[in-house]
Structure formats: structure tokens, C-alpha cells
C-alpha positions as CSV (number, residue, x, y, z in Angstrom):
1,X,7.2,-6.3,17.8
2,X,9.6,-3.3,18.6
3,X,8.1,-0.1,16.5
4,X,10.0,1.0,13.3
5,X,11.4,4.2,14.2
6,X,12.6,3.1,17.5
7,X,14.7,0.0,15.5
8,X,16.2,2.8,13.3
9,X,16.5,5.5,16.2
10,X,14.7,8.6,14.1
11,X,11.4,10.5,14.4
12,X,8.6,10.0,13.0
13,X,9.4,13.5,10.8
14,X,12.7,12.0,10.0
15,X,13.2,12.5,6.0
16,X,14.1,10.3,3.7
17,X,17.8,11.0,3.9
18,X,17.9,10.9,7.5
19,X,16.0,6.9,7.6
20,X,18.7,5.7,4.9
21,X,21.7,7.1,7.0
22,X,20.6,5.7,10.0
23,X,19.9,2.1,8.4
24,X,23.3,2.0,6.9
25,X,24.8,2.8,10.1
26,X,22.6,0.0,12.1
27,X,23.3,-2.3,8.7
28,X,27.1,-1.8,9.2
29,X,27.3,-2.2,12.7
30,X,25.5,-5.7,13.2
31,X,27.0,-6.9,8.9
32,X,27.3,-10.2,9.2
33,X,30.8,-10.2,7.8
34,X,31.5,-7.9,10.6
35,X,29.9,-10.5,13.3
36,X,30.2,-13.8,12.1
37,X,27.7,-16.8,14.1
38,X,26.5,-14.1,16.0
39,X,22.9,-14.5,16.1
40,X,21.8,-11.6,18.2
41,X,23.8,-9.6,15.7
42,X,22.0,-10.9,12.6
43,X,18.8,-10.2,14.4
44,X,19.1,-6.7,14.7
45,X,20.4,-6.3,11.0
46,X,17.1,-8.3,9.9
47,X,14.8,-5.7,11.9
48,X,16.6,-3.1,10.4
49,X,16.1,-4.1,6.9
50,X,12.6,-4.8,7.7
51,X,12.3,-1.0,9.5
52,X,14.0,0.0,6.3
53,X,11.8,-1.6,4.1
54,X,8.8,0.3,5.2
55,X,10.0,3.3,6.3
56,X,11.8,4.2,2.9
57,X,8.6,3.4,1.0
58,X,6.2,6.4,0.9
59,X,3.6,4.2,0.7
60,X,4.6,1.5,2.9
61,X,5.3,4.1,5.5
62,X,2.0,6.1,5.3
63,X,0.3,2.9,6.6
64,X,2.3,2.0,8.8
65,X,2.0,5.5,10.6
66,X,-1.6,5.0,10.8
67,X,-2.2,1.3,11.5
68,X,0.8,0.3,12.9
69,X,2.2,-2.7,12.6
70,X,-1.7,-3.8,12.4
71,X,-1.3,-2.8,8.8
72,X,0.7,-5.9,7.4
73,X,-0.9,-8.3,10.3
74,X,-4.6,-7.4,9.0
75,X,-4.0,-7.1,5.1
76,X,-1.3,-10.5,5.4
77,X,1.7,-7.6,3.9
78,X,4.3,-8.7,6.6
79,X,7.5,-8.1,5.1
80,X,8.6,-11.4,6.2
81,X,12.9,-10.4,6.8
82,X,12.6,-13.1,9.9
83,X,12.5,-15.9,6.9
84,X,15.0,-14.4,4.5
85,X,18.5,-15.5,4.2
86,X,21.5,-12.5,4.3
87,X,21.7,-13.0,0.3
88,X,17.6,-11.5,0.2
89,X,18.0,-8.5,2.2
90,X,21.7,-8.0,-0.1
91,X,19.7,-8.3,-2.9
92,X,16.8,-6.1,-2.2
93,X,19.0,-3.5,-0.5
94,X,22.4,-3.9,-1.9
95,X,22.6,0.4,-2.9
96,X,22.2,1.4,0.4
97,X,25.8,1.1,0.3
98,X,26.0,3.1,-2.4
99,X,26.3,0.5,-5.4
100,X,29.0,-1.8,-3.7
101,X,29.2,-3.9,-0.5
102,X,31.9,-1.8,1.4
103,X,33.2,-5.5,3.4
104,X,33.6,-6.6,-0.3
105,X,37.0,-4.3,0.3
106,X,37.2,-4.6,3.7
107,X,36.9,-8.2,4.2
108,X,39.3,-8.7,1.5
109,X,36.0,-10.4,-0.9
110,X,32.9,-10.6,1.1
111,X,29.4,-11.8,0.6
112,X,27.8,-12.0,-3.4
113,X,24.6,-13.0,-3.7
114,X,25.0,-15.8,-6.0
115,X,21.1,-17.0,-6.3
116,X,18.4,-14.7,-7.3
117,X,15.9,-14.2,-4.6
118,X,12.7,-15.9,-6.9
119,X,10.5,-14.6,-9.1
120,X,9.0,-11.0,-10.7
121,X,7.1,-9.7,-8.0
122,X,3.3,-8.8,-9.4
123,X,1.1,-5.9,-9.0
124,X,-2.3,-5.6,-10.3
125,X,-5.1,-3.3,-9.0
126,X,-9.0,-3.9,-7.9
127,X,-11.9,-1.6,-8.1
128,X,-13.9,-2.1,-4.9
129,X,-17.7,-0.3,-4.4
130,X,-18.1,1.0,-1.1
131,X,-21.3,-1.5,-0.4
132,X,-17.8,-4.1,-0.7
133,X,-16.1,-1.8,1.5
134,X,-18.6,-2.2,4.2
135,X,-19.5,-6.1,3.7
136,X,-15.8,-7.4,2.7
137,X,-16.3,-10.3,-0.3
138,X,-14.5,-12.3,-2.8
139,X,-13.6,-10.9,-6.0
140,X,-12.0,-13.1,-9.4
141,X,-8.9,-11.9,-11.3
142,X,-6.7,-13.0,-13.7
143,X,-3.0,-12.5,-13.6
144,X,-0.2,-13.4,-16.2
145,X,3.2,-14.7,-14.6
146,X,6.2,-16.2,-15.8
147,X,7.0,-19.8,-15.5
148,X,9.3,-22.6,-16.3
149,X,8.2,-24.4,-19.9
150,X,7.5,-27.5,-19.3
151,X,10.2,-30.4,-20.4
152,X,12.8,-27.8,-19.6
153,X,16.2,-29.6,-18.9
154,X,19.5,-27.7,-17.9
155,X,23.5,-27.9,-18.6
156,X,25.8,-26.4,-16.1
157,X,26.6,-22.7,-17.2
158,X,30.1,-22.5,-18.6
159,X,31.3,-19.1,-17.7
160,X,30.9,-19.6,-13.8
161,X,30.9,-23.7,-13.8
162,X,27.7,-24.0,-11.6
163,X,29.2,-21.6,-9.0
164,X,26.5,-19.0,-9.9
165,X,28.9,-16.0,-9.3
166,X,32.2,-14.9,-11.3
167,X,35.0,-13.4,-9.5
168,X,37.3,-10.7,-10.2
169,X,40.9,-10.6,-9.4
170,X,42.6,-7.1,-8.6
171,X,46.2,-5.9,-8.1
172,X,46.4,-2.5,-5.9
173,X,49.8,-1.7,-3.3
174,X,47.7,-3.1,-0.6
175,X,48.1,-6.6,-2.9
176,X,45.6,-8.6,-4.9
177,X,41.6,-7.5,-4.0
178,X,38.6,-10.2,-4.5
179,X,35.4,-9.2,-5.7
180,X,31.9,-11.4,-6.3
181,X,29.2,-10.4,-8.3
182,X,26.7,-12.6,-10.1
183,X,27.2,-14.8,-13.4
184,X,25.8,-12.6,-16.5
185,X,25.5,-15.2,-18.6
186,X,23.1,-17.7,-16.3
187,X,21.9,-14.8,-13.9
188,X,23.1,-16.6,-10.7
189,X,21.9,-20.1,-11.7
190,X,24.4,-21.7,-12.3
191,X,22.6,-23.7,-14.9
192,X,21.2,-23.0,-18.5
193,X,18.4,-24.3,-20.8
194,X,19.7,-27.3,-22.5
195,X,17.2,-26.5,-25.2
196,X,14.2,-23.9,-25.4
197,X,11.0,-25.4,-25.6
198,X,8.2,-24.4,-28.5
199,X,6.6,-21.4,-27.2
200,X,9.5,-20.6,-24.5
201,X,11.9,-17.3,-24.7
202,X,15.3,-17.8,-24.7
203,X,15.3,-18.1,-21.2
204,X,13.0,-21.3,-21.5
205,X,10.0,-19.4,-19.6
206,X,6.4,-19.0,-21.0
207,X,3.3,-17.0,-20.2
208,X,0.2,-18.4,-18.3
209,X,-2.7,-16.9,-17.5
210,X,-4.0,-17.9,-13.8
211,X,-7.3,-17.1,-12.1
212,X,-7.2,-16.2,-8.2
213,X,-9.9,-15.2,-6.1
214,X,-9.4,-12.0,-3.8
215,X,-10.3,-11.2,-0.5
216,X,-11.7,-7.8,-0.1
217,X,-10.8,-6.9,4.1
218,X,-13.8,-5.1,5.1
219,X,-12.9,-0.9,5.9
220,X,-10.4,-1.4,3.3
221,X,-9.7,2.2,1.5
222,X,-8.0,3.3,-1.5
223,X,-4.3,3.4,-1.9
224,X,-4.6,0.0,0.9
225,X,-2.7,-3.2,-0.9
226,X,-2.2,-6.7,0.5
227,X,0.3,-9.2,-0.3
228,X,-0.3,-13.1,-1.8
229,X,3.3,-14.8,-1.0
230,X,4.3,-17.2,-3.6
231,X,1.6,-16.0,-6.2
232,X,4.1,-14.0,-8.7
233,X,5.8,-15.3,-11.5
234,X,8.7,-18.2,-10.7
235,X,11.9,-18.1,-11.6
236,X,13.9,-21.2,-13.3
237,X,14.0,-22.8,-10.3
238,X,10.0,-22.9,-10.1
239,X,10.4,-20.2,-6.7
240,X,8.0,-17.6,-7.2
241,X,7.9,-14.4,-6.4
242,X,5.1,-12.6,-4.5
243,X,1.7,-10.6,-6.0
244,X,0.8,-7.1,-4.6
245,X,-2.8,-5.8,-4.7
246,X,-3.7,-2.5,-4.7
247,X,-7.5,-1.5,-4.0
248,X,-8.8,1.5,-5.8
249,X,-12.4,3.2,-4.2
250,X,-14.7,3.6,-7.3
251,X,-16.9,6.8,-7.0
252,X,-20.2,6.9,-5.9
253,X,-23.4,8.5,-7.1
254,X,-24.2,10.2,-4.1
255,X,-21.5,10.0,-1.5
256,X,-17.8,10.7,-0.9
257,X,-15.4,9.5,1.9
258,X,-13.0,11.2,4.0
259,X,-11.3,8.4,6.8
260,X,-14.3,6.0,7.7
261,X,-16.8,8.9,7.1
262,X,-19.3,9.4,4.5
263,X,-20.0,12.2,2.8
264,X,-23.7,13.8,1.5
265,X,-25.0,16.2,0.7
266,X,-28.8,17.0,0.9
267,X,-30.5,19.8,-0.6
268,X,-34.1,21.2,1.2
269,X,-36.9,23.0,0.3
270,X,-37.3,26.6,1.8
271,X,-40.2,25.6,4.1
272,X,-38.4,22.2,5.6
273,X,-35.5,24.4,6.7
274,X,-37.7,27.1,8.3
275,X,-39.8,24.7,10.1
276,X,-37.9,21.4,10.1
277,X,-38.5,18.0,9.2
278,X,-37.8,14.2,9.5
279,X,-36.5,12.7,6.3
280,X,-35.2,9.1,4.6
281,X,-31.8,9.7,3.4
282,X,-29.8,7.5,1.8
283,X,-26.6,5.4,3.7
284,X,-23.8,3.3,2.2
285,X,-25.8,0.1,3.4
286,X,-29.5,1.1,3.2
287,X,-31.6,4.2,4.6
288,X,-31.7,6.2,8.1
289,X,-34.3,8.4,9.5
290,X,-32.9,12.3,9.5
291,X,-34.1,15.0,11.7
292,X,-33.8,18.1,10.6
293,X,-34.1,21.2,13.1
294,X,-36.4,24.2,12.9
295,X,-33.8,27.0,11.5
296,X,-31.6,25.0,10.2
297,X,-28.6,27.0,8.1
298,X,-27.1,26.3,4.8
299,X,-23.9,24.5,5.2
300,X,-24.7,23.2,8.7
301,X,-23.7,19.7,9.3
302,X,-25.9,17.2,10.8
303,X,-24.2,13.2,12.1
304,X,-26.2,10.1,11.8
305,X,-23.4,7.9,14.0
306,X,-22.7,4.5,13.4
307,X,-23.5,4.5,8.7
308,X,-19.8,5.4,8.0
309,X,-17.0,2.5,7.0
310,X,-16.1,0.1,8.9
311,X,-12.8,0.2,10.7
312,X,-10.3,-2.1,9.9
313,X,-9.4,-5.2,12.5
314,X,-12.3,-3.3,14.8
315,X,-16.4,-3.6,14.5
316,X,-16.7,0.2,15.1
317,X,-17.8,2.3,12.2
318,X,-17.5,5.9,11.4
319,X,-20.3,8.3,10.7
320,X,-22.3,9.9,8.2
321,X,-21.8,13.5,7.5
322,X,-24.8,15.2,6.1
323,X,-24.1,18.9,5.0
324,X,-27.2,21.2,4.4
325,X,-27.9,23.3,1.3
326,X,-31.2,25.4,0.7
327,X,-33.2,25.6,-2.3
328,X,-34.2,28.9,-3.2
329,X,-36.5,28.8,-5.7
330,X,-36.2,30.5,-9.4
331,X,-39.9,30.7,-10.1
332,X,-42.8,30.1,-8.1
333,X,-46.7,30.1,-8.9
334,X,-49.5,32.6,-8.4
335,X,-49.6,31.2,-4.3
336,X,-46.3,30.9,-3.6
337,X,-45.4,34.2,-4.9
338,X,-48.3,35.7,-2.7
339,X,-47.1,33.5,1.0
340,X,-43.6,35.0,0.3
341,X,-44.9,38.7,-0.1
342,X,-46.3,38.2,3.2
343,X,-43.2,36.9,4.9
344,X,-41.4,39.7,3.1
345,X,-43.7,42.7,4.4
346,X,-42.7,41.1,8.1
347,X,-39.2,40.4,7.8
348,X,-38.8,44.5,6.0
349,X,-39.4,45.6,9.7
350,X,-35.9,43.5,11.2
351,X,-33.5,45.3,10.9
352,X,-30.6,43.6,8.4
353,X,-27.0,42.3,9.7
354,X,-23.7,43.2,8.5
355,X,-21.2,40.3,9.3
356,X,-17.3,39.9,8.4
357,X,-16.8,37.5,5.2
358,X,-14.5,34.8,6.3
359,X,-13.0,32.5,4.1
């Protein structure tokens, strides 16, 4: 699959600005008004919808600059423009244009999209631990969507006769001008409720509460979604539109993350840091053996390899950072106070360093 910026011929610091000029000019160049039957042509104005699509979303585009195009293969978020008809990508992108279709004018009429894509698209967000991070699992949810009432039976809308889209008639010097848009009254139907079912709306669609079960992709982080195809609410046609899941990192008692790194931070006594030591720590999937070296300085950072996150797609893991502080004691006993006083009468003979604070 050719990579997104390429499609769109911009940078990867191309602004936001820049990727929408440069998809309008592809998107003009291979319309499909502009090349009818031309398949090549329709092609190349799919994969720059698709480029679009991403690339436009900060989101969307964030994970795609890390992962690649690994990032909708491995959390199933493929934007799927292959499978879509002209009247989807108009739909979804129709203000790139800037509000109106300029082939509706240039064409003489041109394309309207005269049947809603499907239904609301979904989102709903899942709090995942890190030890679900590391093993992947299953997680239950329940969503509410939209769908028809059953015993829901239709007449042919009136104002557009089943067409699903009204047209408008101009006059201008150049002569008459035909424009399309979509029926307000039945929404691009072309059908209405006959009669509303008890406990429809007025649009003959009720609420139902569904139970899914989740996937959790192991090495997933926070801010990563996945989409379910088909698993939003439906339209009156029953065609449904898709559910997005977000995945939210809840904090942890002890550690942090920072990529597919853990973060801790351990705190020793005087005497392990003069003299060393070989401690348990904790990790995100058990406990590891630490050595700590004779000398040791506060804010020195030790690496146990191999106890971070999982990468995703990959059965590498990242590391544990472990970041030393020193405990200096407050108040110390009748022995403790004397051991000190002796290492204090040696270390009044070295003489002290001045060093540059950094920041």
C-alpha cells in the first residue's frame, strides 16, 4: 500500500492547510464527473480520500506516523475507501470543496448523494490496567444504538416521490443551472414511516442496549482506538454504521509509562547506595532481581531489559527504567548517630567540590 503522504505529494511537516489543498487538487483532477468509466481514475481519487481521511485527523495521523499503515492492519481501523461507493466519500468529504460540489456548476448538475451512508457512527471508551496491556484479554461493554422499531412499514415520501433527492432549477445568462441535494423531508430515503410504532420517535427508531465483548491488542497504549464495522447504530434501512473504541491507560500504584517503557522509582537506604546491593523490585508482570552498584548516585538510572510493554504486531518488549533516590535519614538512634560521626571526622579531611548547577 503506497504511503499517505506520497498519495497526497506533501511532507510529513505539511500543515493542515497544506494536506486539504493538496487533496482537493488530487480530488479534482481524478472527479469522477471529470473521468467518467475510468477506473484507474476513480482509483486514485479513493486513495486520496482515504490519505485524506487520516492525514486531516490529528489523531488518525499521529498513529499513522508511528505505526504506519500497521496501525489500522493490527487494531482492524482500515478506513475501508476501496469498498465505498463515490456517494460515501461525497458524503463524508463533501466541504472539501468548500460547501458545494464545484462539477454541480460545471457539469451543468452533477453528482448528489441521494442515500445516507448508514448509521450514527459510535464511540465509547475502555479503561485497560497495564497487567491487560501486557497479556491482551476480553473485556464486556454495553453500548446503546439506534434501530429500526420493529413492525415498521413505509409510504413513498411525497416531496421527492422515492427519488431521495430534490432538485433545483436556476435561471442565470449562461441559461437554466441544475442542482441536487438531498430530500429534507425523508433524509434521502425516499420512503417514510407509514406509522410510528409504541416506543419509536418520530422517525420510527428505538433505543437498545447491546452487550459486545472487546478485544484488548496486547502493547495497546492510551489515546490507541480500534474500529468494529457494522456495530453502530442502523439507519431505516437496518445498515449500520461502525463503533470506535478508544483505550484509556488507568494509573498505576507504582509505575508510569513513557513508549513501551516502565517507569519506577526506588528509594534506598544510605548504606545500600554506599556499598551496593541486590534487590526484588517490582515489574508490570511479576518481580526481577536488581543490582545495585557500590556508589551509586541519586537520580542515576538503572535498565532491567526485556519488563517494559509489549510492542504491538512484534514479541519484543521495552524496558524497565528504574531511577535512584537516597534516603537520608531525619533522626537516627544513639548508634547510628555515633557510625556517622565517624564517617564525618574522615570525609572533613576531603576537600569539598564546587560544581556548575545545570538545569
Amino acid at each position: 500500500m503506497a504511503d499517505f503522504y506520497d498519495i497526497l505529494g506533501v511532507s510529513k511537516s505539511a500543515s493542515a492547510n497544506e494536506i486539504k489543498r493538496a487533496y482537493r487538487k488530487i480530488a479534482m483532477k481524478f472527479h469522477p464527473d471529470r473521468n467518467p468509466d475510468n477506473k484507474e481514475a476513480e482509483k486514485k481519487f479513493k486513495e486520496a480520500a482515504e490519505a485524506y481521511s487520516v492525514l486531516s485527523d490529528d489523531s488518525k495521523k499521529r498513529q499513522y506516523d508511528q505505526f504506519g499503515h500497521s496501525a489500522y492492519n493490527n487494531m482492524g481501523g482500515q478506513s475501508g475507501f476501496n469498498s465505498m461507493n463515490m456517494d460515501d466519500i461525497f458524503n463524508q468529504f463533501g466541504d472539501i470543496f468548500g460547501g458545494n460540489n464545484p462539477f454541480e456548476s460545471f457539469f451543468g448538475g452533477g453528482r448528489a448523494s441521494a442515500r445516507p451512508r448508514a448509521g450514527a457512527d459510535l464511540k465509547v471508551k475502555i479503561n485497560v490496567s497495564y497487567k491487560e496491556i501486557v497479556n491482551g484479554g476480553e473485556k464486556k461493554i454495553k453500548i446503546k444504538k439506534m434501530k429500526p422499531a420493529d413492525g415498521l412499514t413505509f409510504i413513498t415520501c411525497s416531496m421527492c416521490g422515492g427519488a431521495g433527492q430534490v432538485t433545483k432549477v436556476t435561471n442565470s445568462f449562461l441559461g437554466q443551472m441544475r442542482s441536487s441535494s438531498i430530500c429534507p423531508q425523508c433524509k434521502g430515503y425516499g420512503k417514510q414511516p407509514k406509522s410510528i410504532p409504541s416506543g419509536a420517535n418520530k422517525d420510527g427508531m428505538i433505543s437498545v442496549e447491546e452487550t459486545l465483548k472487546i478485544k484488548i491488542p496486547s502493547g495497546v497504549e492510551d489515546g490507541n482506538y480500534m474500529t468494529l464495522d457494522g456495530q453502530g447504530s442502523e439507519d431505516l434501512n437496518g445498515k449500520a454504521g461502525d463503533l470506535y473504541v478508544f483505550f484509556e491507560e488507568e494509573n498505576h500504584e507504582h509505575f508510569s509509562r513513557y513508549g513501551n517503557d516502565v517507569l519506577l522509582q526506588i528509594v534506598l537506604g544510605y548504606s545500600q547506595a554506599v556499598f551496593g546491593d541486590k534487590i526484588d523490585i517490582p515489574t508490570i508482570d511479576g518481580t526481577a532481581k536488581l543490582k545495585v552498584p557500590s556508589g551509586i548516585q541519586p537520580g542515576q538510572i538503572l535498565r532491567v531489559r526485556g519488563k517494559g510493554f509489549p510492542m504491538m504486531g512484534s514479541s519484543r518488549r521495552g524496558d524497565q527504567l528504574v531511577k535512584i533516590q537516597i534516603d537520608v535519614p531525619s533522626k537516627m538512634n544513639r548508634d547510628e548517630k555515633k557510625s556517622i560521626e565517624e564517617l564525618l571526622k574522615i570525609q572533613k579531611n576531603k576537600e569539598i567540590k564546587f560544581q556548575r548547577f545545570e538545569d
